[in-house]
C-alpha positions as CSV (number, residue, x, y, z in Angstrom):
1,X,-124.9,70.5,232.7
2,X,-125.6,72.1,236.1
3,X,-125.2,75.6,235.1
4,X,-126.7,78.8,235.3
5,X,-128.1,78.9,231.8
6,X,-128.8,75.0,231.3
7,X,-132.6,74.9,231.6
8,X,-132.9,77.2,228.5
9,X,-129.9,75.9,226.7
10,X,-132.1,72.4,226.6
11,X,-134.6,74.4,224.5
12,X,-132.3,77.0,222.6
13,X,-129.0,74.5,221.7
14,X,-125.2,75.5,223.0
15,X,-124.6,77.2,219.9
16,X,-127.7,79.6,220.1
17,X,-126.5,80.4,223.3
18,X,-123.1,80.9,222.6
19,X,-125.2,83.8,220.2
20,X,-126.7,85.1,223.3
21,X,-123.6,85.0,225.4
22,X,-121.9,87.3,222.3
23,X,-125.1,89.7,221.4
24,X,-125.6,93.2,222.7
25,X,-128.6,94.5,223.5
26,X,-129.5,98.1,223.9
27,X,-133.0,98.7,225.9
28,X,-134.1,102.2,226.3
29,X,-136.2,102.8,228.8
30,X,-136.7,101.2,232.0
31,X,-139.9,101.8,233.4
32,X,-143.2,98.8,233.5
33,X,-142.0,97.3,230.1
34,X,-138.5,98.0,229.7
35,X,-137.4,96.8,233.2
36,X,-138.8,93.2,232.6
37,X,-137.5,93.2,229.0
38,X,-134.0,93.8,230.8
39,X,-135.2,91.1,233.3
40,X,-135.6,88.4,231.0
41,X,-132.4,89.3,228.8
42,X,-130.2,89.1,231.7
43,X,-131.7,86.0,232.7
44,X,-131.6,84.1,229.2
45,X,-127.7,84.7,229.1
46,X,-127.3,88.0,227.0
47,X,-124.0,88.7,227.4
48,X,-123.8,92.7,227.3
49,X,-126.5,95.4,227.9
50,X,-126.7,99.0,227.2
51,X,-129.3,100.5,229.2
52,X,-130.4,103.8,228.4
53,X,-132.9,106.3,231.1
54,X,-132.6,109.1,232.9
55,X,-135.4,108.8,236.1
56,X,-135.1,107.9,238.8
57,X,-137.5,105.3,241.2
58,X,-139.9,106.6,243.1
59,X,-143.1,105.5,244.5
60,X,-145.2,105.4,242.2
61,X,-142.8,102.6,240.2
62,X,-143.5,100.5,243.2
63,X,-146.5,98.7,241.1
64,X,-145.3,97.8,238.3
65,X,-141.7,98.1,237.7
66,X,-139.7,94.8,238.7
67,X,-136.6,97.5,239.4
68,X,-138.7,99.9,242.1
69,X,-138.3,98.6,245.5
70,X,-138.4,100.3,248.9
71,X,-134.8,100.1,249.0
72,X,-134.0,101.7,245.4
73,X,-135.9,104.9,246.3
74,X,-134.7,107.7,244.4
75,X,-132.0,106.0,242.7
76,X,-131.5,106.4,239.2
77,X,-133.5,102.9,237.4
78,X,-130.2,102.8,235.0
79,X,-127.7,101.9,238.4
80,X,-130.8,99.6,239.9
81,X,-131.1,97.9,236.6
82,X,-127.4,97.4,236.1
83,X,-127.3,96.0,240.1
84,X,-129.9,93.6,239.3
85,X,-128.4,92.3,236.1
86,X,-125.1,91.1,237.7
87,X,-126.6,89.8,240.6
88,X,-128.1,87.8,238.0
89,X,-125.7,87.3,235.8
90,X,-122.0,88.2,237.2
91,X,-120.7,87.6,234.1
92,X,-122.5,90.2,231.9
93,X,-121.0,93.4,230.4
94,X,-123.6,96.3,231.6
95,X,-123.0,99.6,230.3
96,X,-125.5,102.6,232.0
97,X,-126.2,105.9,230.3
98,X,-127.9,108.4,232.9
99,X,-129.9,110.0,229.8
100,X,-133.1,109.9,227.8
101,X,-133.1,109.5,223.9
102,X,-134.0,113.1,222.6
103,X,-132.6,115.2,219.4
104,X,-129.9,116.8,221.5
105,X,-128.3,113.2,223.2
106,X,-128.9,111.2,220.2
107,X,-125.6,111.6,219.0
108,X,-124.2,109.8,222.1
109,X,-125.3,106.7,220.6
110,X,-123.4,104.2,217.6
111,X,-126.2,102.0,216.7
112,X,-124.2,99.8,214.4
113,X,-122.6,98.1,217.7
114,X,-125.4,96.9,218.8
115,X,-126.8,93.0,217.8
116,X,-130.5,94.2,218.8
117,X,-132.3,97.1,220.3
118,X,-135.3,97.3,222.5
119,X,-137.5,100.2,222.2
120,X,-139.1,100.7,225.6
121,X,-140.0,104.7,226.1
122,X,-142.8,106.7,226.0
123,X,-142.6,109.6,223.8
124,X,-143.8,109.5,220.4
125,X,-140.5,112.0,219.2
126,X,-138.1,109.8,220.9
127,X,-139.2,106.5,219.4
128,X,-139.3,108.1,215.8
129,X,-136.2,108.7,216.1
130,X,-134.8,105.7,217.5
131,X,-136.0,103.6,215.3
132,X,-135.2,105.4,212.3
133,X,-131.8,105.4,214.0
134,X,-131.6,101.9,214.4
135,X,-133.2,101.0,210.7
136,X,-130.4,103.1,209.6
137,X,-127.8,101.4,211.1
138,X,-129.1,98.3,209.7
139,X,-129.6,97.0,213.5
140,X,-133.0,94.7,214.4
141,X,-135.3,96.9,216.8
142,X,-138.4,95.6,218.0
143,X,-140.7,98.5,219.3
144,X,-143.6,98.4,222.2
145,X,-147.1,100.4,221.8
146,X,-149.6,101.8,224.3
147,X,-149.2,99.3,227.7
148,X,-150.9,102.0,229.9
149,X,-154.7,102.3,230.9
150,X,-155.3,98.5,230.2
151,X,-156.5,95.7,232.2
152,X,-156.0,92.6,229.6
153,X,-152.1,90.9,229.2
154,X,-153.6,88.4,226.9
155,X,-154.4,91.1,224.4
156,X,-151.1,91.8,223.4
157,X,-149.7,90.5,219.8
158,X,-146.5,90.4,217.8
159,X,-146.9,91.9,214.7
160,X,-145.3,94.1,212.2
161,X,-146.6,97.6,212.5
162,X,-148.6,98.0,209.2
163,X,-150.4,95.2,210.3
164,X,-151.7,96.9,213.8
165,X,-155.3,97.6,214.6
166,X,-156.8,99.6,217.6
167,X,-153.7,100.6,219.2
168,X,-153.8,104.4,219.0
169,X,-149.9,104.9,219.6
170,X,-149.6,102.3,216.5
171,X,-151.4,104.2,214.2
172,X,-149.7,107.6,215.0
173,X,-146.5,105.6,214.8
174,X,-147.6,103.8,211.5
175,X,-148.3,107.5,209.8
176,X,-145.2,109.1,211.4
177,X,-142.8,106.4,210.0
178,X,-144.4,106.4,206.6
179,X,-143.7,109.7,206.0
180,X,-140.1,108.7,206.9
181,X,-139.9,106.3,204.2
182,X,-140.5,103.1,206.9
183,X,-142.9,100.9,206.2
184,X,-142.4,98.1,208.3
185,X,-141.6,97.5,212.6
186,X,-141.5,94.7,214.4
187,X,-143.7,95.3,217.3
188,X,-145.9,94.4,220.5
189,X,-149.3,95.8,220.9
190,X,-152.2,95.1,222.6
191,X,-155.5,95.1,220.6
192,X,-157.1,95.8,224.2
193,X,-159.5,99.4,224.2
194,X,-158.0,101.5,226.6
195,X,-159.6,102.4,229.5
196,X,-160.0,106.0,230.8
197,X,-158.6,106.7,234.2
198,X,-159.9,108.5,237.2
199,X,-159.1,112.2,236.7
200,X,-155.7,112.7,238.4
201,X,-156.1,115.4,242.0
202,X,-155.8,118.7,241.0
203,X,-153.0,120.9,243.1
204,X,-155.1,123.5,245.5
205,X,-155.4,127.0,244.1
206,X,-154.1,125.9,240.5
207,X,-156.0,127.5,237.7
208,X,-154.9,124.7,235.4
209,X,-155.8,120.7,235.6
210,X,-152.9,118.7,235.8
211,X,-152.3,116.7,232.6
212,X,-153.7,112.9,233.0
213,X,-151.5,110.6,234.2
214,X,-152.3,106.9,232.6
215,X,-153.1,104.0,234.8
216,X,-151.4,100.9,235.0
217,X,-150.8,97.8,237.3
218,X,-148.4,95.2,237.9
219,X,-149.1,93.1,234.8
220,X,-150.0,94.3,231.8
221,X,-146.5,96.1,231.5
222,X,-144.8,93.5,233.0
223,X,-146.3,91.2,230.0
224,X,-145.3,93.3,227.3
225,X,-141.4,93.3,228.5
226,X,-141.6,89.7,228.7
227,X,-142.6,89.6,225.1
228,X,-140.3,92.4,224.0
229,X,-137.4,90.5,225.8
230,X,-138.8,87.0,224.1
231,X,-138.9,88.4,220.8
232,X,-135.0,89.4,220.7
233,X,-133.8,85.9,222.4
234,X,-135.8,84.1,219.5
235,X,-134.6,86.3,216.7
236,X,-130.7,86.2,218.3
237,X,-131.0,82.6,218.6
238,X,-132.8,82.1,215.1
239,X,-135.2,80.4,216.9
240,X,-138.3,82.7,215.4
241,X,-138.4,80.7,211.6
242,X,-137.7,84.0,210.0
């Protein structure tokens, strides 16, 4: 039983990971949260990955996101991501789309082949939509709230989303679905206040602030992908008594 996946096949069973070896997985975003997420799907056998972003790393990534290195400077986080993953695993399928989720690149997207999808971005449009696009398709998305401006990794919580409290993003996201007609979300949240960061160094000469940028560190984000990532292995493997 010497094998790459062998530790977690003692725990999962050869047929759940036969599931896993099958199952594609769609993570958008790949920043603090969705890079680990990717992290720990490529590393619990997932056999195929669609990874959806359009930034690239710079140095600012370099606290948090498991992708940003020195040496991956300014490349785009989908072609790092996809570098990493079959160095991991060179046996996965990884399919890279240089783009973000908005009205106008939605279309690019059949939601119906995919076994799971990972909601990992930042922008309270774009994960509206995604999830209603995924609920549509009748495809399992698990979606992650504010990670940004907190200090606690112990806070967070799997939960579906009518059952949230204190995360700010939930609530918007709560509302926002229900006037879509969705009442329930799988997601991970943290019931942690936010903090308020330092005001962010205004450019010389400009009559206008710049627009606060949150704060975050290595672990908090790192957490939430973990759990993200955990979440989908379970529910794939049927491992999560639901």
């Amino acid at each position: 039983m010497e094998e790459q996946f062998a530790r977690t096949e003692l725990l999962l069973g050869r047929e759940a990971m036969e599931r896993l070896f099958r199952a594609r997985v769609a993570v958008f975003g790949l920043g603090g949260v969705g890079g680990y997420a990717v992290e720990a799907l490529a590393r619990s056998g997932v056999g195929t990955l669609d990874l959806i972003d359009d930034d690239t790393v710079n140095l600012t990534n370099l606290n948090r996101q498991i992708i940003a290195t020195h040496e991956t400077l300014g490349r785009h986080k989908v072609d790092a991501a996809r570098e990493r993953v079959l160095s991991i695993n060179p046996g996965a399928v990884v399919h890279t789309y240089k783009t973000f989720f908005l009205p106008e690149t939605a279309g690019q997207f059949d939601f119906t082949q995919f076994d799971y999808v990972v909601d990992a971005i930042d922008t309270v449009t774009g994960k509206l939509m995604l999830v209603e696009a995924a609920q549509r398709a009748g495809t399992p998305v698990i979606s992650c709230m504010g990670a940004g401006n907190k200090l606690d990794p112990t806070a967070f919580e799997v939960a579906d989303l009518s059952r949230t409290s204190v995360c700010p993003l939930a609530r918007v996201m709560r509302k926002e679905l229900g006037k879509r007609g969705i009442r329930h979300l799988k997601v991970v949240y943290s019931k942690e206040q936010a903090m308020t960061p330092a005001p962010a160094a205004e450019e010389p000469g400009s009559a206008h602030p710049k627009r606060q940028t949150p704060g975050s560190n290595a672990f908090v984000p790192a957490v939430a992908g973990l759990i993200l990532a955990g979440e989908v292995v379970k529910d794939i493997a049927g491992r999560n008594g639901t």
